[in-house]
C-alpha positions as CSV (number, residue, x, y, z in Angstrom):
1,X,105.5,143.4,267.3
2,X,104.2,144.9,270.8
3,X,106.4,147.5,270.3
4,X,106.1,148.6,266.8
5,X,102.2,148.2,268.0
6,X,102.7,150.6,270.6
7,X,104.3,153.0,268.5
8,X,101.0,153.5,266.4
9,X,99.1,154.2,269.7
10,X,101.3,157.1,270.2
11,X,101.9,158.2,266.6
12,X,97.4,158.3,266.3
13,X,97.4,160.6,269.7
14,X,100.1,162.8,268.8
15,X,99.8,163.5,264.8
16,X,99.3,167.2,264.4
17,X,96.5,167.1,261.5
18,X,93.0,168.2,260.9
19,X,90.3,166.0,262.7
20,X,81.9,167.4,266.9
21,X,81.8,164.5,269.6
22,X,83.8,161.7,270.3
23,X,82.9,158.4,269.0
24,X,80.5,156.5,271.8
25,X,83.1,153.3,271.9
26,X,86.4,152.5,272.5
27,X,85.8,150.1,274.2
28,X,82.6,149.4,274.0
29,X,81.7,147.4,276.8
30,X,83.0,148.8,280.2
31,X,86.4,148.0,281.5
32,X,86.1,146.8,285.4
33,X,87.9,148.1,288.0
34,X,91.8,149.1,288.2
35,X,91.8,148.9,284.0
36,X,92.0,151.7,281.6
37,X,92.6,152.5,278.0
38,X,94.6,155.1,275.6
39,X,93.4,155.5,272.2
40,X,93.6,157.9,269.5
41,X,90.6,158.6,267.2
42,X,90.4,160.5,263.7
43,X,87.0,161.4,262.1
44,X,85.1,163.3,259.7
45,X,81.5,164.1,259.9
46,X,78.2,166.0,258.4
47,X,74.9,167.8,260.3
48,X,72.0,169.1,259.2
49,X,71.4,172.7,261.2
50,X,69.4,175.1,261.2
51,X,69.1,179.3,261.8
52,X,65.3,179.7,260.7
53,X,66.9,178.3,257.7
54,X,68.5,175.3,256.7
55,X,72.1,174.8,256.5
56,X,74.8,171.8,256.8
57,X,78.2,171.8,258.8
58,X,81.4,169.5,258.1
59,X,83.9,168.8,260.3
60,X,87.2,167.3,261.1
61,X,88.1,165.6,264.2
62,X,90.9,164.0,265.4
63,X,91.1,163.5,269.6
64,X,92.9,161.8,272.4
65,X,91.0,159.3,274.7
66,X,91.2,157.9,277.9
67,X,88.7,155.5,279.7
68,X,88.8,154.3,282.9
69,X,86.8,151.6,284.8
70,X,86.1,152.8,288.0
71,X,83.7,149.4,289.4
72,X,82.3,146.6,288.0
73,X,79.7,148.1,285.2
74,X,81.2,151.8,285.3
75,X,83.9,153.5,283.1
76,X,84.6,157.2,283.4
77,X,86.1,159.2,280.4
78,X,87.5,162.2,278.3
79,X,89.0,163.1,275.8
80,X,90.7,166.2,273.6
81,X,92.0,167.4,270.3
82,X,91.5,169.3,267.7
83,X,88.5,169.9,264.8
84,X,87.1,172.8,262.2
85,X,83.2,173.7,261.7
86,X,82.4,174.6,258.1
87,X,79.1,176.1,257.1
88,X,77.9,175.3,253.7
89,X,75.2,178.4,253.1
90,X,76.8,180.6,255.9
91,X,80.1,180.6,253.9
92,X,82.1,179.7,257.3
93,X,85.8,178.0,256.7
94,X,86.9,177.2,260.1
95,X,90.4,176.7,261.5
96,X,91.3,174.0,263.5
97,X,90.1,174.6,267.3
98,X,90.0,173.1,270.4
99,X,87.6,170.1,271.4
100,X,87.3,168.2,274.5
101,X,85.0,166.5,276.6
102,X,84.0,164.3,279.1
103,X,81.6,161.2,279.8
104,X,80.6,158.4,281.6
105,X,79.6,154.4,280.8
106,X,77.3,152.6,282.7
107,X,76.7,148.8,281.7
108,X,72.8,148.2,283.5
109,X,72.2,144.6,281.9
110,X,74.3,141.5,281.4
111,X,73.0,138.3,279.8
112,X,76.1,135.7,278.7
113,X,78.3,137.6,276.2
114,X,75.7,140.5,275.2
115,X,75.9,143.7,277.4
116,X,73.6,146.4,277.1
117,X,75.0,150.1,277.7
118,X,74.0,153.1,278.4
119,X,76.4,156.2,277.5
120,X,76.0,159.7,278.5
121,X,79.0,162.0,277.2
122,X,79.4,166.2,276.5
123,X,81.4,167.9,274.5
124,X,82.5,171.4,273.5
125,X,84.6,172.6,271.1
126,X,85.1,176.1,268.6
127,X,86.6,177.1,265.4
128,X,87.7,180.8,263.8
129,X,87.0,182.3,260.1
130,X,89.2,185.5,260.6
131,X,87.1,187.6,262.9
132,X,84.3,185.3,263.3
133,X,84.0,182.0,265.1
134,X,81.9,179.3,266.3
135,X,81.4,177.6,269.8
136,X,80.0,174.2,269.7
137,X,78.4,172.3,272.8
138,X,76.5,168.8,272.3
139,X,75.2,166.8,275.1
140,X,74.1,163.2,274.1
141,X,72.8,160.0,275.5
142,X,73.1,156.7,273.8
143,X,71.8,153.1,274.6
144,X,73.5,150.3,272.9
145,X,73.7,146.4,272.8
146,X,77.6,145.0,272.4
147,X,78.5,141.2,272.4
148,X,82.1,139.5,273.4
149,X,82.6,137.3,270.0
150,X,85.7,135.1,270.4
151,X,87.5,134.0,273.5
152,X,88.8,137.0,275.8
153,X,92.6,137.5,275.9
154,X,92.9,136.1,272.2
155,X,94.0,137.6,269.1
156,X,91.2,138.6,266.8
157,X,87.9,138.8,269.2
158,X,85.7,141.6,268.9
159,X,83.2,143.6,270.2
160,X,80.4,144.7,267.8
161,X,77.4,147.1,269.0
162,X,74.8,149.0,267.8
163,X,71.8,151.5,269.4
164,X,70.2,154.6,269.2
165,X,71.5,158.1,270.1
166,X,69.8,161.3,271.8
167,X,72.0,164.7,270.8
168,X,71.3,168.6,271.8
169,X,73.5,170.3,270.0
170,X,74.1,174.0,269.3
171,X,76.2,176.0,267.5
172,X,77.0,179.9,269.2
173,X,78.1,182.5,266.5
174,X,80.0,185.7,266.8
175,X,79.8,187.6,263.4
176,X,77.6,184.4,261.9
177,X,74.2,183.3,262.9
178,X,73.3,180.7,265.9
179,X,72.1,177.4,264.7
180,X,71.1,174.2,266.3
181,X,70.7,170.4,265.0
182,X,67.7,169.8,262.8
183,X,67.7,166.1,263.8
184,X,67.9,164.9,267.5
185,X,67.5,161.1,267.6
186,X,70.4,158.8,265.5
187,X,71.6,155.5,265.2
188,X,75.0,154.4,264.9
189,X,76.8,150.7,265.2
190,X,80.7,149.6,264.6
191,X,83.2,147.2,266.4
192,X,86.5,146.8,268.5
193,X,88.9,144.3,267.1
194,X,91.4,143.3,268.6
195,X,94.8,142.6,267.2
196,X,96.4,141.5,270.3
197,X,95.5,140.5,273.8
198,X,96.0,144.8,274.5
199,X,95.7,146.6,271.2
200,X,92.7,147.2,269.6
201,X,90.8,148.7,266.1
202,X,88.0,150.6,266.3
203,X,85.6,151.7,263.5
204,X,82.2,153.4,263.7
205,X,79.2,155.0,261.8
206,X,76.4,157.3,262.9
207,X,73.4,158.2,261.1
208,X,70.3,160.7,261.1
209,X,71.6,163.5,263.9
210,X,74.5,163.1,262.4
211,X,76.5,161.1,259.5
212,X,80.0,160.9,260.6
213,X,82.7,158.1,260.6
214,X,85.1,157.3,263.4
215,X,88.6,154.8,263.1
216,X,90.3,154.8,266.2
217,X,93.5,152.7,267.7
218,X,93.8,152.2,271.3
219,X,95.7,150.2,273.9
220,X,93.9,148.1,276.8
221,X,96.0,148.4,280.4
């Protein structure tokens, strides 16, 4: 079972297919010190932008993730892989591009099993349409609330969450206009589920400055 578990961890990293920022959790609530974690994310998602007119963008993600606790209450992270920016009114197909990305979670206030979060994380990533492309760069900082359900080290606990999200994010043209988000503040909320004592599900949603899914796999060290 480990095994064939671990295979799945490797096959989600690897999988050359179309998957833009990483999803805030996996895991959720910080690591500690000397631990880390692997996981592999896929994703799609929608933003509403604007050029002095409106417009909305789709994309495909799919990313590599490592997390690292560095002390008590501090993870460090990145990640990479591979998405595609399409324009609806701009008439922009993108190919798939690079995307990576770094960031950092700091846990500020602990009470029992419930954790409150604070995540600060950029990203950059661009896509080509023939001659013209797109550069992407979002910086965001999210606040969130998760809680340990179940007994640690058991199959089947899980960490839910939920909070708010604060993204700048623009979108650099060559050959098609520059556009930036319409909305800045969203929400968003999912859960790590663990399947074994080390290998974990995630799934999460984000709404308003953006409305994007993420399912994720990942393997606890």
């Amino acid at each position: 079972m480990r095994r064939r578990m671990g295979f799945l961890v490797a096959a989600a990293l690897i999988v050359a297919a179309p998957a833009g920022a990483a999803n805030v959790a996996g895991l959720a609530a910080p690591l500690g010190p000397g631990k880390f974690t692997v996981s592999g994310v896929v994703a799609y998602g929608e933003q509403d932008v604007e050029d002095g007119s409106a417009d909305e963008i789709s994309t495909r993600r799919m990313l590599g993730r490592v997390q690292v606790g560095v002390v008590d209450g501090l993870d460090l992270y990145g990640f990479l892989g591979f998405s595609d920016i399409q324009f609806q009114e701009a008439d922009f197909e993108g190919t798939l591009g690079g995307l990576g990305g770094v960031g950092a979670k700091i846990g500020v206030l602990r009470s029992g099993d419930v954790r409150v979060v604070v995540d600060l994380q950029a990203e950059f990533d661009r896509s080509e349409d023939g001659s013209r492309r797109v550069r992407h760069q979002a910086y965001h900082l999210a606040g969130y609330v998760v809680r340990e359900i179940g007994a640690a080290g058991t199959v089947g606990y899980m960490y839910p969450y939920a909070g708010l999200r604060f993204t700048a994010s623009r979108y650099d043209g060559s050959g098609v206009d520059d556009y930036r988000q319409d909305g800045f503040l969203g929400v968003f909320g999912g859960a790590d589920y663990f399947v074994n004592p080390n290998v974990y599900f995630t799934g999460e949603v984000h709404l308003f400055d953006e409305t994007s899914i993420y399912i994720g796999v990942g393997h606890r060290f």
